[in-house]
gemmi code that builds the backbone of each chain (N, CA, C; Angstrom):
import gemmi

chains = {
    "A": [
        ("UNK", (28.204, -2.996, -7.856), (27.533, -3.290, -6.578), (28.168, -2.479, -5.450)),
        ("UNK", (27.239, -1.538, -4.885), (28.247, -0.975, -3.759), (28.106, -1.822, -2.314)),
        ("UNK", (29.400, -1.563, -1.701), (29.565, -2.502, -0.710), (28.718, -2.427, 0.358)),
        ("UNK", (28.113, -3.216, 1.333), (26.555, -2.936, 1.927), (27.049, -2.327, 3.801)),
        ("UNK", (26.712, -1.315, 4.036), (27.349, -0.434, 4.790), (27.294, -1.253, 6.116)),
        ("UNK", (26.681, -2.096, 6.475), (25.831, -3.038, 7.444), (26.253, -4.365, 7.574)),
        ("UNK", (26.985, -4.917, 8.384), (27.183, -5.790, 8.560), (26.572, -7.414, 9.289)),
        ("UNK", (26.213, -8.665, 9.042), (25.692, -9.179, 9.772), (25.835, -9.729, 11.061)),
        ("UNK", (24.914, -9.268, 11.921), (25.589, -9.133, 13.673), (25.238, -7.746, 13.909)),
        ("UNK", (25.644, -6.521, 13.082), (25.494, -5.327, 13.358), (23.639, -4.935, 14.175)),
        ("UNK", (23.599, -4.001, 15.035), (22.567, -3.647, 15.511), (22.453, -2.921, 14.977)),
        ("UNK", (21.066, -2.043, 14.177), (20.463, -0.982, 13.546), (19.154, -0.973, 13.947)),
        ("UNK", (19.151, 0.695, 13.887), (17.810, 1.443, 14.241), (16.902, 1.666, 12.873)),
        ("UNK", (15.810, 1.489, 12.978), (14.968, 1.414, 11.621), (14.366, 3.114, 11.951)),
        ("UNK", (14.282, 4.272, 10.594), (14.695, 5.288, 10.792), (13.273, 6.074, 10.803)),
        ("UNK", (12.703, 6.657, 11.313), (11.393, 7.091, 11.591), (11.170, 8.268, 10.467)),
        ("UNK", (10.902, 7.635, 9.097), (10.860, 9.115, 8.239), (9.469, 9.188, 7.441)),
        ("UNK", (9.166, 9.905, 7.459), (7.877, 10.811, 6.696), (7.716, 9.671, 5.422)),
        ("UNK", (6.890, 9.376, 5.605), (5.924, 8.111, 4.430), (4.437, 8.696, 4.239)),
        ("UNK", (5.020, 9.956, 3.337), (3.544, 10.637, 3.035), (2.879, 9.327, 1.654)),
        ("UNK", (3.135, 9.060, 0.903), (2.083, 8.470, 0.091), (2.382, 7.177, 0.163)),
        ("UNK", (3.920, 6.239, 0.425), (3.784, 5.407, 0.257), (5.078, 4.778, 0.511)),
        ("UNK", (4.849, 3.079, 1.176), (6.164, 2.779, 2.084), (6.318, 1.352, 2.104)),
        ("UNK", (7.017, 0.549, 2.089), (6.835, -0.814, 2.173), (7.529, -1.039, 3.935)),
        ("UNK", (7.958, 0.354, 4.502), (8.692, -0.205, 5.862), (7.664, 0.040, 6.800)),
        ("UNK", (7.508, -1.033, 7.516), (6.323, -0.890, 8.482), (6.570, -0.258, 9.349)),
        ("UNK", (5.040, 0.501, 10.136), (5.402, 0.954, 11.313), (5.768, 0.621, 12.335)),
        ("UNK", (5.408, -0.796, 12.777), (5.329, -1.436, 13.696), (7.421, -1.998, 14.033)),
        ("UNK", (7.892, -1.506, 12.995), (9.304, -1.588, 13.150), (10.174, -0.387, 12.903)),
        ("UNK", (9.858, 1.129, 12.462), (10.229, 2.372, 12.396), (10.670, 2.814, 14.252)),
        ("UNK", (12.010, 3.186, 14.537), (12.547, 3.759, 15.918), (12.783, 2.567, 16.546)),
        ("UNK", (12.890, 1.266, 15.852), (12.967, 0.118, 16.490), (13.909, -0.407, 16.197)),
        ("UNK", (14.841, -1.160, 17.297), (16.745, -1.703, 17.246), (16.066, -3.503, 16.900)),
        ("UNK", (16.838, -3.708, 15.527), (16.906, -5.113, 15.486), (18.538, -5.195, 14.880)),
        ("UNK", (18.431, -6.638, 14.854), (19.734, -7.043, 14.154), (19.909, -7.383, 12.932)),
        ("UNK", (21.012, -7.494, 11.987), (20.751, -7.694, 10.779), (21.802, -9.265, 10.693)),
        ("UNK", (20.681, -9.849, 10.045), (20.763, -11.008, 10.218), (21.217, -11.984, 8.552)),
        ("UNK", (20.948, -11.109, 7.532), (20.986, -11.452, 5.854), (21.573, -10.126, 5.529)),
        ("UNK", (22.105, -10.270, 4.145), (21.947, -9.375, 3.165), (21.155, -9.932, 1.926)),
        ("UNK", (20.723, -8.830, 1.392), (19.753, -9.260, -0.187), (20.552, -8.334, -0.620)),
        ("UNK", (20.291, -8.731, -2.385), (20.875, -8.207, -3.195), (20.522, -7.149, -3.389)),
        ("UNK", (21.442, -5.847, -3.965), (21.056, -4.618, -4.160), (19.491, -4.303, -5.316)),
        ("UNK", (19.361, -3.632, -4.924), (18.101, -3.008, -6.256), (16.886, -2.248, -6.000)),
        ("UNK", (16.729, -1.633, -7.146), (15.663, -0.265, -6.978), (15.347, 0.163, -5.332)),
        ("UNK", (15.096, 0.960, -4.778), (14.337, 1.302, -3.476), (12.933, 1.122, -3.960)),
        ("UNK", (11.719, 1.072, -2.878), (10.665, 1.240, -3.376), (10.169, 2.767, -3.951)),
        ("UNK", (10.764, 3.412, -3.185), (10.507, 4.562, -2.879), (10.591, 5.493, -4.703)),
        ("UNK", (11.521, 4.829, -5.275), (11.628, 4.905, -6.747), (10.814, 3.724, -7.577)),
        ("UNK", (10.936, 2.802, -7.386), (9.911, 1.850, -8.036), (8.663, 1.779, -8.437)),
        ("UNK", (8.212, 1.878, -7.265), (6.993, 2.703, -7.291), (5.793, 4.379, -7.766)),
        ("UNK", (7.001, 4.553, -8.256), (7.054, 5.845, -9.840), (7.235, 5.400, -10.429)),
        ("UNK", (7.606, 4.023, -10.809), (7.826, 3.544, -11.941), (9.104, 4.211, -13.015)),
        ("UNK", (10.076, 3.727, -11.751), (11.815, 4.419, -12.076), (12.563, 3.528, -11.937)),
        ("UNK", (12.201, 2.165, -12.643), (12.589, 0.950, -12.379), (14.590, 1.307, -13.446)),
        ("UNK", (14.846, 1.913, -14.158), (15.982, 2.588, -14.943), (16.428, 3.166, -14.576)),
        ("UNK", (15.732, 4.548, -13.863), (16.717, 5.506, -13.442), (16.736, 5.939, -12.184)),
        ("UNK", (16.027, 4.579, -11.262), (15.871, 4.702, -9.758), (16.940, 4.382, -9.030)),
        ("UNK", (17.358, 4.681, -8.053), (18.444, 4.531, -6.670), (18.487, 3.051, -6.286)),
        ("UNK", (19.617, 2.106, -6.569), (19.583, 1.004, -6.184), (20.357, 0.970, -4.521)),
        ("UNK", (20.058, 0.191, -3.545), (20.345, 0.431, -2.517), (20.802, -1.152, -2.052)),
        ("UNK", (21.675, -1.576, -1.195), (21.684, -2.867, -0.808), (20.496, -3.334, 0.535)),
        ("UNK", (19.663, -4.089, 0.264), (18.727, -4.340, 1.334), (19.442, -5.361, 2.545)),
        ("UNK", (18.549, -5.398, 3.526), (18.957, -6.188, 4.888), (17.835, -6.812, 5.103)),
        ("UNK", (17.731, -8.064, 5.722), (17.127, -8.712, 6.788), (17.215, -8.498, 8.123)),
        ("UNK", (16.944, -7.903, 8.874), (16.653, -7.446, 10.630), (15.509, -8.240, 11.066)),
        ("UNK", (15.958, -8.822, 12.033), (15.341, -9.673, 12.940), (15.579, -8.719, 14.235)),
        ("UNK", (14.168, -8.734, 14.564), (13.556, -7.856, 16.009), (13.716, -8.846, 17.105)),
        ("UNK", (13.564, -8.521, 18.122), (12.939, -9.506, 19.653), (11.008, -8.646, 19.479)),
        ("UNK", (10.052, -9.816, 19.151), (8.822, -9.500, 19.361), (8.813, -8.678, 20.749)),
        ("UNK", (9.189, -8.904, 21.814), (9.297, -8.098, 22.905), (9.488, -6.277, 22.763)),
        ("UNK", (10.419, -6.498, 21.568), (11.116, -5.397, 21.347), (9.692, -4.421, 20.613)),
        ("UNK", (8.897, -4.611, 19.945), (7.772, -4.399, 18.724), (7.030, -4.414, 19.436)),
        ("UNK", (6.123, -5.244, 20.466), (5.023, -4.800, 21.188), (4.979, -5.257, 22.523)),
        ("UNK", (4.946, -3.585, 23.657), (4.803, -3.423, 24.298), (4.083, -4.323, 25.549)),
        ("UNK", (2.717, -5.170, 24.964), (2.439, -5.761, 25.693), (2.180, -7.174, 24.873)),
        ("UNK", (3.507, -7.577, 24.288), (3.913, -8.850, 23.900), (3.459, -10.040, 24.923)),
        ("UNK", (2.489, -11.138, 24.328), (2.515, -12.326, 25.334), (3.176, -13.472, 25.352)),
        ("UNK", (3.993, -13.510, 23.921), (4.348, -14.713, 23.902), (5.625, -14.843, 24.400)),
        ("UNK", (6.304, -15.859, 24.057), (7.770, -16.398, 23.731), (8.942, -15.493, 24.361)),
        ("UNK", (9.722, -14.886, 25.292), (10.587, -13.475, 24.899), (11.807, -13.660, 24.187)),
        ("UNK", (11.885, -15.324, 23.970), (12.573, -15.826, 22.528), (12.085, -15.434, 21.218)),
        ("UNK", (11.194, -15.109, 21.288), (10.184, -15.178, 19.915), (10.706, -13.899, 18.992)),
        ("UNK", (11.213, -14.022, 17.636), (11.378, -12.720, 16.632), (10.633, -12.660, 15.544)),
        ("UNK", (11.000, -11.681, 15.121), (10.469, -11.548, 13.613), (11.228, -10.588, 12.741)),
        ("UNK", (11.488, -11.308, 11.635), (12.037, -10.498, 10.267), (11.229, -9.566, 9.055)),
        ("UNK", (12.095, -8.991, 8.873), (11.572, -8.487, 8.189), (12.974, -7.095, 6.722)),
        ("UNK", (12.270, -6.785, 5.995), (13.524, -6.299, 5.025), (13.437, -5.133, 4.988)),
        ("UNK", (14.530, -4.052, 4.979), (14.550, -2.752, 4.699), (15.580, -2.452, 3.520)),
        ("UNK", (15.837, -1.328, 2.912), (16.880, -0.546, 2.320), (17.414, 0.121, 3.192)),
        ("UNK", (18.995, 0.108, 2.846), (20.126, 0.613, 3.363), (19.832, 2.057, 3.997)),
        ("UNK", (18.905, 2.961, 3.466), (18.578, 4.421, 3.688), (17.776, 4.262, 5.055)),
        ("UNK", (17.373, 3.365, 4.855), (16.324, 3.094, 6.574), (16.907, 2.813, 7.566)),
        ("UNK", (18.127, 2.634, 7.826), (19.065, 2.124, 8.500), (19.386, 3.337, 9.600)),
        ("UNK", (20.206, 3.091, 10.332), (21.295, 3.557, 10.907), (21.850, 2.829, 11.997)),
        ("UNK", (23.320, 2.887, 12.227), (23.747, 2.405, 13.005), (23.590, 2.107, 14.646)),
        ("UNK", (23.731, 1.818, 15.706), (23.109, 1.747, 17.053), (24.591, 1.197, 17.497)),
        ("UNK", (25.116, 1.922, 18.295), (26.555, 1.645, 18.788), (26.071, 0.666, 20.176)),
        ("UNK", (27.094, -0.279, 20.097), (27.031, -1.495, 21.362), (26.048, -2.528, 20.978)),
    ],
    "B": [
        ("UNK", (-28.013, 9.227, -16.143), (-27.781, 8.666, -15.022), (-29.699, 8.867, -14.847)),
        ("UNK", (-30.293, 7.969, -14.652), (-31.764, 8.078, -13.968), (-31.864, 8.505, -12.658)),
        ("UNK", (-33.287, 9.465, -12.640), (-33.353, 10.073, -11.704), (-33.333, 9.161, -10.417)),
        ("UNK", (-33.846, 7.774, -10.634), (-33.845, 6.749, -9.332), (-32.300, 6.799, -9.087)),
        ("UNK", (-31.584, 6.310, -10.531), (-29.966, 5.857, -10.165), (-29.491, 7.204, -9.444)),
        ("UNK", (-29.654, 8.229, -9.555), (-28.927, 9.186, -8.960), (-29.532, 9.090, -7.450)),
        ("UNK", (-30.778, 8.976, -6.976), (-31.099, 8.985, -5.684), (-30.550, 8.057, -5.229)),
        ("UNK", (-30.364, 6.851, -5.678), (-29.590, 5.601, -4.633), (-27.951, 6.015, -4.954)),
        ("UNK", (-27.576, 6.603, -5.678), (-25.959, 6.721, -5.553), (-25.824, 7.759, -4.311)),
        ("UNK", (-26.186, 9.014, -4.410), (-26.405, 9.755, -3.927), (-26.452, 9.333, -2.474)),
        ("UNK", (-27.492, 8.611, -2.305), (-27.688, 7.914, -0.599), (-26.657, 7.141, -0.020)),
        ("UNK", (-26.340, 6.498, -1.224), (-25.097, 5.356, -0.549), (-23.888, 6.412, -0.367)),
        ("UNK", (-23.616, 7.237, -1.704), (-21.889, 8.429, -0.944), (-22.455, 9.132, 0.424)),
        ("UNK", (-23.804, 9.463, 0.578), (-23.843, 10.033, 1.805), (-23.741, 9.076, 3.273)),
        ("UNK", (-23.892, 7.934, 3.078), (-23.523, 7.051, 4.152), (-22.245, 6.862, 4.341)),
        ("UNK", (-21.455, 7.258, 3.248), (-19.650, 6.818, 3.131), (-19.327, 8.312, 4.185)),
        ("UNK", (-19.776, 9.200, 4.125), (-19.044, 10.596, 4.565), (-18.844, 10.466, 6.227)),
        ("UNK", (-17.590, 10.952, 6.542), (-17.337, 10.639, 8.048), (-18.620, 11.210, 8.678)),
        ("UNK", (-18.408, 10.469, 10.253), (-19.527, 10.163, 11.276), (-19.402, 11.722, 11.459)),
        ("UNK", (-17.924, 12.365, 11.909), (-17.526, 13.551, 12.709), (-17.469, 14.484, 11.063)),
        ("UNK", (-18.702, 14.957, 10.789), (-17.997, 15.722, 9.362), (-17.559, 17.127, 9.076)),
        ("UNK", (-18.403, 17.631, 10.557), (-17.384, 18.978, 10.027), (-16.292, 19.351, 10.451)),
        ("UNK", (-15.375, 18.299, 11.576), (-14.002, 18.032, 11.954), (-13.361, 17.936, 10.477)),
        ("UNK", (-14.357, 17.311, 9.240), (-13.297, 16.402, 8.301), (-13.750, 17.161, 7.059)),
        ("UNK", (-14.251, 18.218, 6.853), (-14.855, 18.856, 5.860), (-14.002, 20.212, 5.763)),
        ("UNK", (-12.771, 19.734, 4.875), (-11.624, 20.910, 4.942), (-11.217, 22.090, 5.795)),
        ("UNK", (-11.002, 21.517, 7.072), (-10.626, 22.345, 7.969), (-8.948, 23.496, 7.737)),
        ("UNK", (-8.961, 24.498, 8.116), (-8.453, 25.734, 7.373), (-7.005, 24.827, 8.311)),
        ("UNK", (-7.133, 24.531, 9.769), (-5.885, 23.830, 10.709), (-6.194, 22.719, 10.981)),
        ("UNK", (-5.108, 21.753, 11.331), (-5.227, 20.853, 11.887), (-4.360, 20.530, 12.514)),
        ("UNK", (-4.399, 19.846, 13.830), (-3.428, 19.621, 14.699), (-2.326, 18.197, 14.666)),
        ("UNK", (-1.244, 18.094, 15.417), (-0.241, 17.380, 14.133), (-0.479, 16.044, 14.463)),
        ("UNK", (-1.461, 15.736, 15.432), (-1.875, 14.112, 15.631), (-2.481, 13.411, 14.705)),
        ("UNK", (-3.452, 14.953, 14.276), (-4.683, 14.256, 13.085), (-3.625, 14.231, 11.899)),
        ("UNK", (-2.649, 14.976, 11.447), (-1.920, 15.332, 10.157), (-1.615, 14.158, 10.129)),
        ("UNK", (-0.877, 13.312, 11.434), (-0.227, 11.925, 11.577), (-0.889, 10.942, 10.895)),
        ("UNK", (-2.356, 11.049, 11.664), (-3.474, 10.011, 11.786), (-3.871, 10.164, 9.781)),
        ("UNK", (-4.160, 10.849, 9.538), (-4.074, 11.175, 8.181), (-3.358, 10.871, 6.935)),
        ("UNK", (-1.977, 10.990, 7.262), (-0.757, 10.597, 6.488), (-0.454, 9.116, 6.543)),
        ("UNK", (-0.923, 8.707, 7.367), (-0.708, 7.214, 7.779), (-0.783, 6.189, 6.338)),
        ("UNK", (0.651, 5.657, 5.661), (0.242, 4.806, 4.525), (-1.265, 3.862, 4.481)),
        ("UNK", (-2.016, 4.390, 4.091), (-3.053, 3.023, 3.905), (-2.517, 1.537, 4.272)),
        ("UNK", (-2.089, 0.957, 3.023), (-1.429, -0.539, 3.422), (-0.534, -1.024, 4.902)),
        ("UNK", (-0.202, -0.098, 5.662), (0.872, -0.009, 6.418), (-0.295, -0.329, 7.640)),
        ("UNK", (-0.966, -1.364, 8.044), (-1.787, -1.807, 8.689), (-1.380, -2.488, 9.804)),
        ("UNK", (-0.511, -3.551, 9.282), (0.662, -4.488, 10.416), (0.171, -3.914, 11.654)),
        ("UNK", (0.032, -4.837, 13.046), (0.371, -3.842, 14.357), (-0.727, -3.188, 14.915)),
        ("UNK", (-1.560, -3.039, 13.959), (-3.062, -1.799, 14.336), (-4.288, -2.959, 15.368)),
        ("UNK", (-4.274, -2.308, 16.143), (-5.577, -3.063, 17.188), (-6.824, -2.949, 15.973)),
        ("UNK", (-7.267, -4.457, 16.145), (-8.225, -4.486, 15.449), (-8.866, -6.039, 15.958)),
        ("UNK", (-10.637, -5.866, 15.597), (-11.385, -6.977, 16.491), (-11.279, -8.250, 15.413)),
        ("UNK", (-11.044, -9.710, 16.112), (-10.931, -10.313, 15.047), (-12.010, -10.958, 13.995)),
        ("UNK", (-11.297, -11.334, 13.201), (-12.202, -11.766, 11.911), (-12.438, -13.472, 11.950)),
        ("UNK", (-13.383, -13.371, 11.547), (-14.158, -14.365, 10.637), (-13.177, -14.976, 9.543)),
        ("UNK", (-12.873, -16.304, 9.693), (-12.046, -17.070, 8.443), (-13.205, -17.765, 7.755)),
        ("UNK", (-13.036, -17.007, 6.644), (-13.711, -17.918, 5.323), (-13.000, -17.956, 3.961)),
        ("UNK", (-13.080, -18.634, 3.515), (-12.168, -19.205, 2.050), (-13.594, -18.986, 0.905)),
        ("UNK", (-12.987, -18.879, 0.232), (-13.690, -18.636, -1.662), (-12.776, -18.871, -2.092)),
        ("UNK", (-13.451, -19.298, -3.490), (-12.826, -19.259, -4.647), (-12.546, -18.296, -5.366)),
        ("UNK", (-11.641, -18.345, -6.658), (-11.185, -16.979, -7.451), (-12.748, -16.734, -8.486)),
        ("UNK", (-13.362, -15.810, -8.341), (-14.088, -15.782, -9.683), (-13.322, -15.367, -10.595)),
        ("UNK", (-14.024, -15.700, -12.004), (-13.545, -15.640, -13.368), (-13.036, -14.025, -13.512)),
        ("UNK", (-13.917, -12.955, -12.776), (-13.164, -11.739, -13.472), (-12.073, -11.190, -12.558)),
        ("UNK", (-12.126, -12.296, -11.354), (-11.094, -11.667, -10.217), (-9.862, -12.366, -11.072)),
        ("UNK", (-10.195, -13.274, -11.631), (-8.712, -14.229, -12.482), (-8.038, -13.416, -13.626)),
        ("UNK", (-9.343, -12.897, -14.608), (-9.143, -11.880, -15.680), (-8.392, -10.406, -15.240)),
        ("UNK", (-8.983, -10.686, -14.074), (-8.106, -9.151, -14.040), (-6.851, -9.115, -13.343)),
        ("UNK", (-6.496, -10.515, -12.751), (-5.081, -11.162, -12.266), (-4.258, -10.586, -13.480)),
        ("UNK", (-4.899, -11.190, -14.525), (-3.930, -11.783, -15.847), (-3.323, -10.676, -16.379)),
        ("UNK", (-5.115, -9.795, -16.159), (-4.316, -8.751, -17.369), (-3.473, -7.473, -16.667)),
        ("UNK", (-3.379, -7.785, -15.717), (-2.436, -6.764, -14.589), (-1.178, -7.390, -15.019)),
        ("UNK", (-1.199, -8.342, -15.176), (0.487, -9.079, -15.212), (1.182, -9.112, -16.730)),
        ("UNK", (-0.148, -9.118, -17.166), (0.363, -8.916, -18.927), (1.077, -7.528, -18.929)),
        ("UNK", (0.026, -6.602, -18.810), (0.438, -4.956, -18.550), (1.881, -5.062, -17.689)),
        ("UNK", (1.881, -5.908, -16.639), (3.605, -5.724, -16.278), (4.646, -5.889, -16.956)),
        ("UNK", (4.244, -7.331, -17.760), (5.211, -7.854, -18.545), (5.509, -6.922, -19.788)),
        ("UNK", (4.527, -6.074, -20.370), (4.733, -5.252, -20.993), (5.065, -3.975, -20.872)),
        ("UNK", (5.149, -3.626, -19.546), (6.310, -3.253, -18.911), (5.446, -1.641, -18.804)),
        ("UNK", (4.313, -1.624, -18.599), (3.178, -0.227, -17.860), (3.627, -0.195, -16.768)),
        ("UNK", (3.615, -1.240, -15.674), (4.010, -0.800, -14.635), (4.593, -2.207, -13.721)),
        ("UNK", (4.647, -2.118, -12.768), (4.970, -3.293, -11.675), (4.212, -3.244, -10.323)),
        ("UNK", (4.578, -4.212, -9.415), (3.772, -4.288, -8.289), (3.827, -3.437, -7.715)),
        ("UNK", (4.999, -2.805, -7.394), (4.839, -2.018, -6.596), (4.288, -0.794, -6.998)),
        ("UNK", (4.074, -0.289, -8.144), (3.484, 0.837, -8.544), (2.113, 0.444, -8.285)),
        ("UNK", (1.531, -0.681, -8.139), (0.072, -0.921, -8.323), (-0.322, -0.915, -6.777)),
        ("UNK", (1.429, -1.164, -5.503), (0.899, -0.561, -4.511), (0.532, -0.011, -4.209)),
        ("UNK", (1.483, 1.369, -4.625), (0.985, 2.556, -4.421), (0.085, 3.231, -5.035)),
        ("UNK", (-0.262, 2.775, -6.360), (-1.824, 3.478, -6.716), (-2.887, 3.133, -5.886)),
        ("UNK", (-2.943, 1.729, -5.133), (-4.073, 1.564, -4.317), (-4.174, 2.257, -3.174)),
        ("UNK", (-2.830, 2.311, -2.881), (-2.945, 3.551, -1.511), (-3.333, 4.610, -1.594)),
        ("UNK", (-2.803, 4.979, -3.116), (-3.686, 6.107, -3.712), (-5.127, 6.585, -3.483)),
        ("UNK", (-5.930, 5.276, -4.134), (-7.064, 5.146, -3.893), (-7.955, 5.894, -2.849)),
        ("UNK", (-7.237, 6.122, -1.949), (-8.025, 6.745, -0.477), (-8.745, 5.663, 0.010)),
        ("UNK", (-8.722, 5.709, 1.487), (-9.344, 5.135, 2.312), (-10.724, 4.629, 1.817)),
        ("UNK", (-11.546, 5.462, 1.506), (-13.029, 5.082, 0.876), (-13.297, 4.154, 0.073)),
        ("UNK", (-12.327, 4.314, -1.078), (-11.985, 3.088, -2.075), (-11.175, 2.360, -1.946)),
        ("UNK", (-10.361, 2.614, -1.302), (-9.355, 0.664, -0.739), (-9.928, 0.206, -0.349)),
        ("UNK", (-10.614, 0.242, 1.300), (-11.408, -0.587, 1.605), (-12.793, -0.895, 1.305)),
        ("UNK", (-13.373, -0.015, 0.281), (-15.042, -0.429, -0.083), (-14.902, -0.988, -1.687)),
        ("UNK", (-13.770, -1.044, -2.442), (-13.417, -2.176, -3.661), (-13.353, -3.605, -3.220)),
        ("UNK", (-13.551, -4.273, -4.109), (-12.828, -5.993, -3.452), (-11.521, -5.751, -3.734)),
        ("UNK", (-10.953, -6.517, -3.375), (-9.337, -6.583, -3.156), (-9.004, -6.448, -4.852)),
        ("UNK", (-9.412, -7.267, -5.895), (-9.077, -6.952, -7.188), (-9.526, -5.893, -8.104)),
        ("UNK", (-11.297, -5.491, -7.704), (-11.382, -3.808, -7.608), (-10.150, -2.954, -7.634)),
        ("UNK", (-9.077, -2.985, -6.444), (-8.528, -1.797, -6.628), (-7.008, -2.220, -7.597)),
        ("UNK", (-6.474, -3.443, -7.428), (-5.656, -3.848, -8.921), (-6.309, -3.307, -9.716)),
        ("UNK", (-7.566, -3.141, -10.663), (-8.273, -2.876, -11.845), (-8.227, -1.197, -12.330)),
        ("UNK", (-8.595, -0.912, -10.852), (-8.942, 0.697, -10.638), (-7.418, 1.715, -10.736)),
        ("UNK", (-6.607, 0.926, -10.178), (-4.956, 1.469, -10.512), (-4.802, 1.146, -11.687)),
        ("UNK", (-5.100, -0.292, -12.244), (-4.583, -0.408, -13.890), (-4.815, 0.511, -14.538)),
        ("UNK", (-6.487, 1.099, -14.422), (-6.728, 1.628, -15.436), (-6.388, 3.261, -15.134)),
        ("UNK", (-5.919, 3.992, -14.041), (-4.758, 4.794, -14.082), (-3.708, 4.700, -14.231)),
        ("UNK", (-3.031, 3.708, -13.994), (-1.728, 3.932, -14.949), (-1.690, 4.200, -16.393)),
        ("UNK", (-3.201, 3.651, -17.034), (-2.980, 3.329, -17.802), (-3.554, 4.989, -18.809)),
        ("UNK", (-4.443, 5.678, -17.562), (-4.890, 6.836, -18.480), (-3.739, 7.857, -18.295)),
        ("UNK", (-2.793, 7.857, -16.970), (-1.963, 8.779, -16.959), (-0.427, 8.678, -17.949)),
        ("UNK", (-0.753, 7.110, -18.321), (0.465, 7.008, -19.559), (0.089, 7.589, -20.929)),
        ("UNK", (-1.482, 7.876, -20.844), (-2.243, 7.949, -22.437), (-2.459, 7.242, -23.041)),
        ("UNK", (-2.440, 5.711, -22.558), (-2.578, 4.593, -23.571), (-3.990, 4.601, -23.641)),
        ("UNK", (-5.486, 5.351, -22.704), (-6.636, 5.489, -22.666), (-6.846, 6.617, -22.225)),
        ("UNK", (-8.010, 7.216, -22.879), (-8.246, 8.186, -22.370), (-9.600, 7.999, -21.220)),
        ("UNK", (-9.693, 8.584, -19.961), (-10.845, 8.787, -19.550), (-12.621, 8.540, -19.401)),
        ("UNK", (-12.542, 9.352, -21.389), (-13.972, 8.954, -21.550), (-14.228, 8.199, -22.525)),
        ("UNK", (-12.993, 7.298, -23.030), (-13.483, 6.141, -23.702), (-13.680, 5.079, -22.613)),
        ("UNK", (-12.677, 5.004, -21.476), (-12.249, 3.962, -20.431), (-14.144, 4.271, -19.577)),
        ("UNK", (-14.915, 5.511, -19.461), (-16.168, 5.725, -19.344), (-17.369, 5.108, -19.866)),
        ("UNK", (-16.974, 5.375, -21.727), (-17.675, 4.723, -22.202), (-17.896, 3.173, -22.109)),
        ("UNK", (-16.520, 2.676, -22.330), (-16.497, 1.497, -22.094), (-17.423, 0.390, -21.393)),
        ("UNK", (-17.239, 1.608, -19.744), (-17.721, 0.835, -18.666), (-19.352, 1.355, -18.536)),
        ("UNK", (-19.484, 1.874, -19.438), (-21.064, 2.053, -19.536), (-21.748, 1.717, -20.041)),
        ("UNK", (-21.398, 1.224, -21.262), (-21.653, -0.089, -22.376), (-21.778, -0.978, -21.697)),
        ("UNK", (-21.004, -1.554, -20.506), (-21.144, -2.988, -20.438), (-21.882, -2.862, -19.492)),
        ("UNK", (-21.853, -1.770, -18.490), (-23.247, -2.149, -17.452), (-24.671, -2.200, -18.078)),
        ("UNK", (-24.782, -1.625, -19.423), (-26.249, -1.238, -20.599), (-26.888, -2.539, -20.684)),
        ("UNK", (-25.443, -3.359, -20.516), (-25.744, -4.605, -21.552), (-25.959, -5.728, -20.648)),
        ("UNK", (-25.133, -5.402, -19.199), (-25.504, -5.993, -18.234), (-26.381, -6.205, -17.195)),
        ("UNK", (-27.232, -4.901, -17.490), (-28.238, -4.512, -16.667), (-29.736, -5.192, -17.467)),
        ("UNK", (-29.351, -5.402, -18.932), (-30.325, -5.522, -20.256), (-30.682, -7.143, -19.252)),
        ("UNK", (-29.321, -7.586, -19.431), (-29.816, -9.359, -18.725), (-30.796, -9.210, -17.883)),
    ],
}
model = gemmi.Model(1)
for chain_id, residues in chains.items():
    chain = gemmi.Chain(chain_id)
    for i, (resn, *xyz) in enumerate(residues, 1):
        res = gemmi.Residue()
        res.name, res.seqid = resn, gemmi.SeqId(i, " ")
        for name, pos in zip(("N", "CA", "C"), xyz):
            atom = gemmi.Atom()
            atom.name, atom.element = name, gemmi.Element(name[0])
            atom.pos, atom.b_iso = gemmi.Position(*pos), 0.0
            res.add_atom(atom)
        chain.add_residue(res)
    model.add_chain(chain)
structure = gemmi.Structure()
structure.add_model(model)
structure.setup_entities()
């Protein structure tokens, strides 16, 4: 199991990359700072899975990031308490200092 | 294919073809908004302005159940998994994701995974489905 680079509390940027055929990370959270709030257990990326490389695919440790809805849409009406989660792989990540 | 069946197929793909078609009829450039607008995962919908819908509930029909099953058998036997059956539907193109029923395009990926593994070929998976419309059309 490699150790999960991300800590919970840590702020991360969800990473704006080229999803030519196919993606489970939404857009609506790609260039967007949430917090990581879980870890899940490591395994396959989709990005290999989905070739059906369930053996010899890239296992990655996933996260839970919780957004501020505020943060996701612009002309948000509700709550500015209000979040939402959601899961990425470690590769989608990057750090956001402060 | 009868000369009627070909005039009504025929009519209905020509109603599918974009409104703007010679914008969309293999243009030599394209500019990097449309490349965007283009590349855009199918499923990756979340977020998109859209007018709302109509809530109505149904039930499962029998071949939407059959073809639950036998998607999951095929997993368990290890052809493929969900997420491969994601991405074959995304595959699908726009035209056929959204103009299949939702288990349409489970069926329509099965049965590519299933010709690009070789476990079927093509024009038996053809024949197949031509037999049963013969027989279904006979009713």
């Amino acid at each position: 199991m490699a150790t999960p680079k991300f800590q919970v509390g840590d702020k991360v940027r969800i990473k704006d990359r080229t999803t030519l055929f196919h993606t489970r990370t939404q857009k609506y959270i790609r260039k967007r700072v949430g917090t990581v709030v879980e870890h899940r257990p490591e395994w396959v990326i989709p990005e290999d899975e989905a070739w059906d490389r369930m053996e010899t695919g890239r296992k990655e440790p996933f996260y839970v990031i919780r957004f501020k809805q505020t943060d996701l849409w612009p002309d948000y009406t509700g709550f500015a308490q209000d979040t939402l989660e959601s899961e990425a792989s470690e590769s989608w990540l990057e750090s956001v200092k402060g | 294919m009868s000369k009627i069946r070909y005039e009504s197929v025929m009519t209905a793909d020509r109603n599918l073809n974009p409104t703007e078609h010679e914008e969309y009829d293999s243009p030599y450039t394209i500019p990097n908004d449309r490349y965007a607008a283009l590349t855009t995962v199918l499923h990756d919908v979340g977020g998109e302005p859209d007018f709302p819908q109509a809530l109505y509930t149904k039930s499962e029909e029998e071949w939407e159940m059959n073809t639950y099953v036998t998607c999951e058998c095929l997993g368990w036997r290890g052809a493929w998994n969900s997420e491969m059956r994601r991405r074959l539907e995304n595959d699908l193109g726009k035209t056929q994701y959204y103009g299949f029923p939702y288990y349409g395009r489970w069926i329509t990926g099965a049965a590519r995974v299933l010709v690009d593994k070789g476990l079927i070929t093509t024009d038996e998976l053809g024949d197949k489905i031509d037999e049963i419309r013969a027989r279904l059309e006979k009713k």
